[in-house]
C-alpha positions in Angstrom: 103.8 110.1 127.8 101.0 111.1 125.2 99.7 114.9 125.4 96.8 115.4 123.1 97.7 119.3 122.2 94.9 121.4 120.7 95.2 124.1 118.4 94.8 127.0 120.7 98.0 125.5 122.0 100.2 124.5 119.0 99.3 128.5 118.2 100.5 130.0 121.2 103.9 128.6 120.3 103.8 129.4 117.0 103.2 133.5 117.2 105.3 132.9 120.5 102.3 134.1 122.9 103.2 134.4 126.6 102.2 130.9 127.5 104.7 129.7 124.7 107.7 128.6 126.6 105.9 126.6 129.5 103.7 124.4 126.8 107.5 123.8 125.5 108.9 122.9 128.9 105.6 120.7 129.7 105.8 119.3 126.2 109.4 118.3 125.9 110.4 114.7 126.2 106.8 113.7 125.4 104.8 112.6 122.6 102.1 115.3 120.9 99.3 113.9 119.4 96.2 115.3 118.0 93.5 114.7 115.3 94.4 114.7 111.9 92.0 117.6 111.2 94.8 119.9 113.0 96.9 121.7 109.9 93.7 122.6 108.7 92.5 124.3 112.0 95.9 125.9 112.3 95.2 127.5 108.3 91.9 128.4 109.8 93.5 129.9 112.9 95.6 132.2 110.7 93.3 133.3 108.4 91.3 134.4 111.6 94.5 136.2 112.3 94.9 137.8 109.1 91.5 139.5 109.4 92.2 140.5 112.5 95.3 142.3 110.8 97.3 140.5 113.8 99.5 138.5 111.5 101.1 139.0 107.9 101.3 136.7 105.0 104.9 136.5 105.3 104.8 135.6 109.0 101.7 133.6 108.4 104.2 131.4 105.9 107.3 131.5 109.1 104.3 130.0 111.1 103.9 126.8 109.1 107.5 126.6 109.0 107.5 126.0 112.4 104.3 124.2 112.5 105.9 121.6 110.1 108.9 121.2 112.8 106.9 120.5 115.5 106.8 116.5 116.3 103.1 116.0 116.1 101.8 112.0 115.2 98.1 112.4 114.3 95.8 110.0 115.3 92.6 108.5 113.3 89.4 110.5 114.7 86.6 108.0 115.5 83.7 109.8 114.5 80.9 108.5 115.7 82.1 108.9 119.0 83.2 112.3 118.5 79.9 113.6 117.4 78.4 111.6 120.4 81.1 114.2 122.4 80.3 117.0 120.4 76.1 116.4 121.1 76.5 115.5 124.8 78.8 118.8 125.4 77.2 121.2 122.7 80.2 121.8 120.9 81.7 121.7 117.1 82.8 118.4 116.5 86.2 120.1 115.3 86.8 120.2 119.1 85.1 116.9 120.2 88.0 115.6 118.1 90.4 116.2 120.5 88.6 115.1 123.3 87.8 111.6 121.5 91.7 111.5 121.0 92.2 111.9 124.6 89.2 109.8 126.1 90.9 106.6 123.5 94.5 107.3 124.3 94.0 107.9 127.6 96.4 111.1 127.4 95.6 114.4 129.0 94.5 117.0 126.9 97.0 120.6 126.6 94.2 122.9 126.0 94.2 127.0 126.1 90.5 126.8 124.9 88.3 127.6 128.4 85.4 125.8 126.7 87.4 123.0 125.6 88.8 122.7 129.0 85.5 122.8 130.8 83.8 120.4 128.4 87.2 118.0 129.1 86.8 118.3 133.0 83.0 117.4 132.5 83.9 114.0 130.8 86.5 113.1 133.4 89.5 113.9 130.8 93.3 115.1 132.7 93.7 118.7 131.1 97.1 120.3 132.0 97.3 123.8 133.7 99.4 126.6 131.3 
């Protein structure tokens, strides 16, 4: 099965955050996919992180080391549809991303994001409890 995984998500496993090993176990055997715009967001996600003086360079660089070895096949954003999403909910098209990806592939969307969950429920798009 196809599991759009978000950020937020890809992140908790990553800096191994309490919810890490129950995205593994719902994740395993199926196929992640996501937006292309995803690396970047996870770049973003640690510089956040490195303001916050909640993560080092050096782990920062352990981080994309995993990243990389998670099996992730990105998927081709269409974006006029996205920014349709990101109007009708009020939200960055950076997130509207993933729910285009999900609404298309018809996959349920792995989500630690409140918003992103609410704004997923709202258009009638599976999300999957952590």
């Amino acid at each position: 099965m196809d599991i759009v995984i978000d950020t937020s998500a890809l992140i908790a496993v990553i800096v191994g955050e309490p919810e890490r090993n129950r995205i593994v176990k719902f994740t395993t055997g199926n196929t992640l996919i996501g937006p292309g715009s995803i690396p970047w967001e996870i770049g973003n996600a640690f510089s956040a992180m490195f303001k916050q003086n909640r993560l080092t360079l050096n782990e920062g660089k352990k981080g994309l080391v995993i990243f990389d070895s998670i099996p992730l096949r990105y998927i081709k954003t269409d974006f006029v549809n996205a920014l349709k999403i990101s109007k009708q909910s009020n939200m960055y098209a950076y997130d509207a991303y993933f729910l285009d990806c999900a609404i298309r592939h018809k996959a349920p969307l792995l989500t630690l994001d409140r918003k992103l969950k609410t704004a997923a429920q709202n258009l009638k798009v599976e999300t999957m409890e952590v």
